[in-house]
C-alpha positions as CSV (number, residue, x, y, z in Angstrom):
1,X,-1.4,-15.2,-20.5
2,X,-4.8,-15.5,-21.9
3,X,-7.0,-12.6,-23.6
4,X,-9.6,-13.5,-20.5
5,X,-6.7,-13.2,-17.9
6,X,-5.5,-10.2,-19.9
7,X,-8.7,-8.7,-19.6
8,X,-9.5,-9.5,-16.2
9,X,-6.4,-7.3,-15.2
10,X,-6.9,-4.3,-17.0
11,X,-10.0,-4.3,-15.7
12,X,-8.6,-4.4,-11.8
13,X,-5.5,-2.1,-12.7
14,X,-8.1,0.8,-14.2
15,X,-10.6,-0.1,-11.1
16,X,-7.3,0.7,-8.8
17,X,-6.2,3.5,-10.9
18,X,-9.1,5.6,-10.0
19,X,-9.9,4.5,-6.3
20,X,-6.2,5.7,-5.7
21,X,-6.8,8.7,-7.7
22,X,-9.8,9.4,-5.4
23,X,-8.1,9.0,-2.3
24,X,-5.5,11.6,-3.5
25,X,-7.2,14.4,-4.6
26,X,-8.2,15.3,-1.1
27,X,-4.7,15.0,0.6
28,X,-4.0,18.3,-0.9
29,X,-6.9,19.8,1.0
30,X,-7.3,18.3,4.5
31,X,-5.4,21.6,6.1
32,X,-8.2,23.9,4.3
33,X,-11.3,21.3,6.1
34,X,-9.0,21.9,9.3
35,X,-9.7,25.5,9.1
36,X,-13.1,25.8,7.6
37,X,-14.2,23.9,10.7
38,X,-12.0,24.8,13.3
39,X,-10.6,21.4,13.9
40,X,-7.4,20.7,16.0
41,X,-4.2,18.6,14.9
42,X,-6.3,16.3,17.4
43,X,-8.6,16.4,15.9
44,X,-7.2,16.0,11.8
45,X,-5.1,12.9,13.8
46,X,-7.8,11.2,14.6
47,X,-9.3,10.5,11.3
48,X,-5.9,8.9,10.1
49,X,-5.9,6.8,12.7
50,X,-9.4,5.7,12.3
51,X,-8.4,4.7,8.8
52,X,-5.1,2.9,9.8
53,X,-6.7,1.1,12.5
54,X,-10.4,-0.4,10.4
55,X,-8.1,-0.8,8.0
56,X,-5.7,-3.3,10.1
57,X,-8.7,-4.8,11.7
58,X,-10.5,-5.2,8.9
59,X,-8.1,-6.5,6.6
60,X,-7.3,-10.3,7.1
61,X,-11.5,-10.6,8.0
62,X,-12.5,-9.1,4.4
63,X,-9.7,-11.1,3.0
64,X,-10.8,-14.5,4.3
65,X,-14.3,-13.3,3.4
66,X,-13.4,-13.1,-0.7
67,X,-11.4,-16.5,-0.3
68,X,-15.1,-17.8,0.6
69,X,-17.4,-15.9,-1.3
70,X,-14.9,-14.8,-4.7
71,X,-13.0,-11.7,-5.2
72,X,-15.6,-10.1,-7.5
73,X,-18.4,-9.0,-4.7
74,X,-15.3,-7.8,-2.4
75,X,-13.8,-5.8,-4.9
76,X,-17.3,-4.3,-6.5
77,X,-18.5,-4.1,-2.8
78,X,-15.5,-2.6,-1.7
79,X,-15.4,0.4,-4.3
80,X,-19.1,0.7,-3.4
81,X,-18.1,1.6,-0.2
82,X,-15.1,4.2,-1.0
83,X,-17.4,6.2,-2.8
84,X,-20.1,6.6,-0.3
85,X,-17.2,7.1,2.5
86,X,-16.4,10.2,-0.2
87,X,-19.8,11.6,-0.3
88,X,-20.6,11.2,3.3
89,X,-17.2,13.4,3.5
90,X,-18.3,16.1,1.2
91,X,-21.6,16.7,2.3
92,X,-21.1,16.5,6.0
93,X,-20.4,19.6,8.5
94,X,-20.0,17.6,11.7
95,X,-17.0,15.5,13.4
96,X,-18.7,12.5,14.1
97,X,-18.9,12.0,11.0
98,X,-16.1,13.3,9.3
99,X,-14.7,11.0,11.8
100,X,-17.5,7.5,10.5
101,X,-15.9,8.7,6.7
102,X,-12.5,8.1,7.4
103,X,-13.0,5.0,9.0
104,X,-15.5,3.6,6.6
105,X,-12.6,4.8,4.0
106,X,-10.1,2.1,5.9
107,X,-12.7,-0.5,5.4
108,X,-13.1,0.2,1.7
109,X,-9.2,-0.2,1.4
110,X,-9.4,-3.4,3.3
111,X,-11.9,-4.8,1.1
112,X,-10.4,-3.7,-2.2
113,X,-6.3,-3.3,-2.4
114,X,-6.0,-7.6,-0.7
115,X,-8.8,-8.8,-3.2
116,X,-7.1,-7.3,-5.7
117,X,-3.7,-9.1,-4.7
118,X,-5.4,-11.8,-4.2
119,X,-6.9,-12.0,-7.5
120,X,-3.6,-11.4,-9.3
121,X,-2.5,-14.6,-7.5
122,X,-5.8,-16.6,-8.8
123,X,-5.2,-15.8,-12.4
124,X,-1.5,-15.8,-12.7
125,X,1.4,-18.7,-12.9
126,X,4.3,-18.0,-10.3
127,X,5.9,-16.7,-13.5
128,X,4.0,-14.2,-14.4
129,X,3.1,-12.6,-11.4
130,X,6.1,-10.5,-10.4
131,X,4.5,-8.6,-13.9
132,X,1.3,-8.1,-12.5
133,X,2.2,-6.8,-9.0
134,X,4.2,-4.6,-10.5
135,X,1.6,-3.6,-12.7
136,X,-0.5,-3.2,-9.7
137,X,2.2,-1.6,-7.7
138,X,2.5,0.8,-10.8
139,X,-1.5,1.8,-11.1
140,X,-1.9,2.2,-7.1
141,X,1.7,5.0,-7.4
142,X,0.1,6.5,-11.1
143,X,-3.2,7.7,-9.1
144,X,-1.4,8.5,-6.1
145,X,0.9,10.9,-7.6
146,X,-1.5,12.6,-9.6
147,X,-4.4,13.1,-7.6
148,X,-2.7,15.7,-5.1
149,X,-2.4,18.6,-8.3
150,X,-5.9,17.8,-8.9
151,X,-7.2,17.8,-6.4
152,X,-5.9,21.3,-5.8
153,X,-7.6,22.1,-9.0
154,X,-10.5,21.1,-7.6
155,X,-10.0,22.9,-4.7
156,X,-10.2,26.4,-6.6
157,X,-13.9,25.3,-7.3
158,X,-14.4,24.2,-3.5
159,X,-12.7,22.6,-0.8
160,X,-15.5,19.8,-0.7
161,X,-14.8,19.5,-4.5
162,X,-12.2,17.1,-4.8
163,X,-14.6,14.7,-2.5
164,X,-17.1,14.6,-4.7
165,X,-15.6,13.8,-7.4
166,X,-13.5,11.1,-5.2
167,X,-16.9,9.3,-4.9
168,X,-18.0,9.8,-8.6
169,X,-14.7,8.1,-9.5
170,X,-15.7,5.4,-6.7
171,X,-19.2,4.7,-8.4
172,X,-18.0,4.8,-12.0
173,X,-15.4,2.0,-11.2
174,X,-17.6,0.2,-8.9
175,X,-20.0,0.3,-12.7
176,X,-17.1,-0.7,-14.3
177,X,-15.6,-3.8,-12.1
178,X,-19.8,-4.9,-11.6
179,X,-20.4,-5.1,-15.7
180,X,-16.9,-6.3,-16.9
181,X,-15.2,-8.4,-14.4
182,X,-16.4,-12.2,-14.7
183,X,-18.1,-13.9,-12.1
184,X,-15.7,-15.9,-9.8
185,X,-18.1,-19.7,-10.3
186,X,-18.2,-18.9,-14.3
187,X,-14.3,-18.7,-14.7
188,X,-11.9,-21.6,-15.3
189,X,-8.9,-19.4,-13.7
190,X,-11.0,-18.8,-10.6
191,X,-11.7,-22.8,-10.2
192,X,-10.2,-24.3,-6.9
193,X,-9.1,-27.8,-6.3
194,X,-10.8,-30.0,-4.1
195,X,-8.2,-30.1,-0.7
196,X,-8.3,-26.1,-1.1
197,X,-12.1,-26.7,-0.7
198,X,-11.7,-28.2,2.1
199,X,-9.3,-25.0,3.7
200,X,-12.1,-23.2,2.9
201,X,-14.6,-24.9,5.1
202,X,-12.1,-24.3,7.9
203,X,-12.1,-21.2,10.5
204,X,-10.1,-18.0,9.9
205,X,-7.7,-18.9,12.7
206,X,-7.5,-22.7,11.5
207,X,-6.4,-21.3,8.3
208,X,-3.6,-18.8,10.0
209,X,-2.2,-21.4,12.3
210,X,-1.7,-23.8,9.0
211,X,-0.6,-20.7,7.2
212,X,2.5,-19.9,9.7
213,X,5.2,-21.9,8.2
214,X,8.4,-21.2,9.4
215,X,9.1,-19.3,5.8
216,X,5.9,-17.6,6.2
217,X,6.3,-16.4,9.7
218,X,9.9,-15.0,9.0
219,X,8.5,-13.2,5.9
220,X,5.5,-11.7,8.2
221,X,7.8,-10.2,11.3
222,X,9.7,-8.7,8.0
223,X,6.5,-7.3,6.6
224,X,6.3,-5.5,10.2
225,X,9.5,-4.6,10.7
226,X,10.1,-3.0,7.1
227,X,6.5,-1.3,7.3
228,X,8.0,0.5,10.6
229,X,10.8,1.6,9.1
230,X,9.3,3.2,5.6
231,X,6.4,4.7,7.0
232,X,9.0,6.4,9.9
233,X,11.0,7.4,6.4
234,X,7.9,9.0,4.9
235,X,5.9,10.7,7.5
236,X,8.5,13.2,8.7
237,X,10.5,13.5,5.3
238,X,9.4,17.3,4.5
239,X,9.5,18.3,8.3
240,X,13.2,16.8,8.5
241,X,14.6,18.0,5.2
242,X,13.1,21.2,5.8
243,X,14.3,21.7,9.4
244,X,17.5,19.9,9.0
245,X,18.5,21.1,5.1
246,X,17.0,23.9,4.6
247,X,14.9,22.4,1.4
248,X,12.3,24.3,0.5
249,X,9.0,23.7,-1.0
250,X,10.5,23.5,-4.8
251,X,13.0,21.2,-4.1
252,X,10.5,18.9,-1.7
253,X,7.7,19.0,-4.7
254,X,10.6,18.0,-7.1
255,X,11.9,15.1,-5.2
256,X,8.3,13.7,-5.0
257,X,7.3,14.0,-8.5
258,X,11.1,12.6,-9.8
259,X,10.3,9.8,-7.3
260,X,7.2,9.2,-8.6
261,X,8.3,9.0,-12.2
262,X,11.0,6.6,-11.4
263,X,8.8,4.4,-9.5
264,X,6.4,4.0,-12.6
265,X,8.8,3.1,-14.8
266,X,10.6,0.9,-12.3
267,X,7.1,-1.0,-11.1
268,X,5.5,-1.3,-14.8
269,X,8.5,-1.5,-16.9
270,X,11.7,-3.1,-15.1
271,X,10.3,-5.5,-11.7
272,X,9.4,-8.1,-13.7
273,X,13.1,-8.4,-15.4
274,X,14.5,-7.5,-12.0
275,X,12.7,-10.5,-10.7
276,X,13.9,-12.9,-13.1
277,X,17.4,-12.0,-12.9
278,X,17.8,-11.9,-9.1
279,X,14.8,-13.2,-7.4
280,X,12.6,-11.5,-5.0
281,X,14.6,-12.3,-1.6
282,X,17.7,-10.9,-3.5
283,X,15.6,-7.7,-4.5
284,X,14.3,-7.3,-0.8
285,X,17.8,-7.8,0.5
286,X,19.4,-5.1,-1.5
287,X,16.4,-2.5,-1.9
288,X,16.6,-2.9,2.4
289,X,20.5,-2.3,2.2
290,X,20.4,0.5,-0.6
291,X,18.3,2.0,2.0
292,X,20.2,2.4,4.9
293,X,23.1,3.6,2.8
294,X,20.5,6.4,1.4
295,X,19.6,7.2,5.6
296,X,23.0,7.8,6.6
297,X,23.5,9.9,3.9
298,X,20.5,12.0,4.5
299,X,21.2,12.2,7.8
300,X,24.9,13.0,8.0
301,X,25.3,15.0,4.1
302,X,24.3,18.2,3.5
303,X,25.3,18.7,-0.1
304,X,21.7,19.4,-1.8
305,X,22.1,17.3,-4.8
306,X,23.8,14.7,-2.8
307,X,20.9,14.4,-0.6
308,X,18.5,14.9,-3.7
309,X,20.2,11.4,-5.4
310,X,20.7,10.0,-2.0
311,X,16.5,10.2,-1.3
312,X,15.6,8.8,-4.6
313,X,18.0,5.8,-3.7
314,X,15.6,5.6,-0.6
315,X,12.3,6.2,-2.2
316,X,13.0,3.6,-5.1
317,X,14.4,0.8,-2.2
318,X,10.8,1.4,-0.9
319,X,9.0,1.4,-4.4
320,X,10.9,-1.8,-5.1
321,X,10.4,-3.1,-1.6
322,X,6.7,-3.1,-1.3
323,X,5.7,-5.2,-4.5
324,X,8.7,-7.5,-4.2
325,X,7.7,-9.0,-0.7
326,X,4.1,-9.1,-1.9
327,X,4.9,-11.3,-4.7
328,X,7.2,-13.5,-2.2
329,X,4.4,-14.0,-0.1
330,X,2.0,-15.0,-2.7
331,X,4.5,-17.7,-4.4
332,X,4.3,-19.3,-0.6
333,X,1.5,-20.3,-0.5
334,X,-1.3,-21.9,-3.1
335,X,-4.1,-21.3,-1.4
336,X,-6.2,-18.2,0.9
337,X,-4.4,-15.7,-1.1
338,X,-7.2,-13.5,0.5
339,X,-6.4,-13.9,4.0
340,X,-2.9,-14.4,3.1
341,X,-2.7,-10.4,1.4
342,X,-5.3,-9.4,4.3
343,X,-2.7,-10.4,7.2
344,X,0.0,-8.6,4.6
345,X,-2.4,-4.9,4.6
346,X,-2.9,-5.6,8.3
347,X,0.7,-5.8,9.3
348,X,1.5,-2.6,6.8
349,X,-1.3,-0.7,8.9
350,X,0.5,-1.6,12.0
351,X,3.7,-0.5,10.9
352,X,2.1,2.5,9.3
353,X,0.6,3.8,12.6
354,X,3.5,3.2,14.6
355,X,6.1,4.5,12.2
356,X,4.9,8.1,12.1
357,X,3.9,8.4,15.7
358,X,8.0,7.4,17.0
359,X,9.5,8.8,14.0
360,X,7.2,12.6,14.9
361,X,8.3,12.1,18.7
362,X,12.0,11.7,18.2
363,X,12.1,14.8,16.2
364,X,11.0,16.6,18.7
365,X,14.0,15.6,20.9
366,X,16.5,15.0,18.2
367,X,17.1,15.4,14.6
368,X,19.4,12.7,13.8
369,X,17.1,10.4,15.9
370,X,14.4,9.4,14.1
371,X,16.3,8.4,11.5
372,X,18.9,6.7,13.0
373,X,16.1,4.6,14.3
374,X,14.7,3.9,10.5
375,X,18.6,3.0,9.7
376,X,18.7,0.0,12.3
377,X,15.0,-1.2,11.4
378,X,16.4,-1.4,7.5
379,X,19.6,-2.9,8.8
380,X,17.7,-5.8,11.1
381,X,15.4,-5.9,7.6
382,X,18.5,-6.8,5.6
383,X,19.6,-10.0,8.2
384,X,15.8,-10.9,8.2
385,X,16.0,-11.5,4.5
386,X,18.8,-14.1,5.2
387,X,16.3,-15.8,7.7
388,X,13.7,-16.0,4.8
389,X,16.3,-17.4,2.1
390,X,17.4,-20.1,4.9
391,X,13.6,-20.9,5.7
392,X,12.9,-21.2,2.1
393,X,16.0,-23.8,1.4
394,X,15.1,-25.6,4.2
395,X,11.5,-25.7,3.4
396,X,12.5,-27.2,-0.2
């Protein structure tokens, strides 16, 4: 790996260290805007979904976009927009716009987390980019898990704090990506061949109707399927263990932050080994599998430290899951790595608004349900991945 590739990637991983640190630092204080304006859970529902669904719209259009114009404007562009979403956030009083801030928040995570894929995939050889998407993988779970205690730092000062200094973050990495990333035309690593000039001059939907192999089109419905099934894991975790288990707030915080830990060291540190030793499909097959096995204990156990190891077996499956299939999907293909990781975000935000929605409504009926449910969707996961190892021999 060159010392321009090198630097090309600390640049991104910094870029998406803060943006994720951003969006975190205001999770812890949603409820306290709920009450200082009187909004309903109607209300406070509505803005997630308006981020889930620009984001899923917006996704494979922004990503076909950079494939056409470079990954440097999107990504710059895209952080741009994050941190005006933020200040429009903190300074505003009214709905409407509370409401236009989340949204505009989904399309600054379309335009920035696919580019950035994408660019990995530019710059890298097949070999070395299970490293950098764990890399990635590692920077995007870093800020996540440290914004929330922050952020409710920040809250002490003010409950619009953390918001603010969500869209300083947003402008100082915007600075940072505009100055120090090179420009896509001036860069050897960023230089396409002629016949993927020519997919570029083609239409969106041209491209996507070349782009669904049979490989690629099992590895899609799997990308749906499995983004069902962890976000229906995620949503109602702390509600189920809480209702069901009796876990209280210690022993939630502590699962989160071991979890967290683990899935640093796992995504920076291990992936890349894991990926040479067994292959992605093999990873997927097994993270899927590990998974159901950490469900059913969940569901039927109640021994606390049983269930404590039995969620971390869940939560690293997951951690192990997500950067796995997206370095899969970027070996299949050497070309529109844009639209290729926008269709990926897209279908994630699909199963991400589902998930939670089923997963919340079977609760309410029954407490074994929901996650019963989340068992099969692993379990039709795991035969999937024999589907995508068949597609792939067959394809060779």
């Amino acid at each position: 790996m060159s010392k321009q590739v090198k630097s090309t990637i600390g640049i991104v991983l910094f870029c998406e260290f803060l943006i994720c640190l951003g969006m975190s630092l205001i999770f812890p204080v949603m409820p306290f805007i709920r009450n200082e304006y009187h909004f309903s859970a109607f209300d406070m529902g509505m803005m997630s979904s308006l981020f889930a669904l620009v984001q899923f719209i917006a996704s494979p259009i922004v990503g076909r976009l950079s494939d056409k114009t470079g990954r440097k404007p999107m990504l710059v562009w895209g952080l741009v927009v994050f941190a005006l979403a933020e200040f429009v956030f903190a300074a505003t009083s009214k709905l409407w716009l509370f409401d236009l801030s989340r949204a505009v928040d989904g399309l600054s995570a379309a335009m920035y987390v696919p580019t950035s894929m994408a660019l990995a995939a530019d710059i890298t050889t097949k070999e070395q980019r299970a490293k950098v998407i764990g890399w990635l993988s590692a920077a995007f779970s870093g800020g996540l898990m440290l914004g929330p205690g922050l952020g409710g730092l920040l809250a002490n000062i003010s409950y619009k704090m953390p918001f603010w200094v969500a869209g300083v973050l947003g402008i100082i990495s915007a600075i940072v990506a505009a100055v120090a990333l090179p420009a896509d035309e001036k860069e050897a690593f960023y230089e396409r061949s002629e016949s993927a000039g020519e997919e570029l001059s083609e239409s969106s939907w041209v491209a996507i109707k070349k782009m669904l192999t049979p490989s690629l089109t099992v590895l899609f419905i799997m990308i749906l399927v499995s983004a069902f099934g962890l976000a229906g894991f995620e949503s109602i975790y702390s509600l189920y263990v809480n209702q069901v288990h009796h876990f209280d707030l210690t022993i939630i915080a502590a699962v989160l932050t071991v979890n967290g830990v683990l899935s640093l060291i796992l995504q920076a540190f291990l992936f890349d080994r894991l990926v040479i030793w067994f292959g992605e499909v093999k990873i997927i097959r097994w993270s899927f599998f590990l998974s159901v096995l950490g469900t059913l204990v969940v569901i039927y156990d109640s021994s606390h430290w049983q269930l404590f190891v039995a969620t971390l077996v869940v939560y690293e499956g997951f951690d192990m899951l997500r950067p796995a299939i997206t370095t899969l999907l970027t070996k299949m293909s050497d070309s529109n790595q844009g639209l290729l990781n926008g269709i990926n975000m897209s279908l994630t935000s699909v199963g991400n608004i589902i998930g939670p929605l089923i997963s919340g409504a079977l609760l309410d009926t029954n407490y074994q349900a929901p996650y019963l449910v989340v068992a099969v969707i692993m379990l039709i996961s795991f035969f999937i991945t024999f589907a995508v190892s068949h597609e792939m021999q067959t394809a060779k």
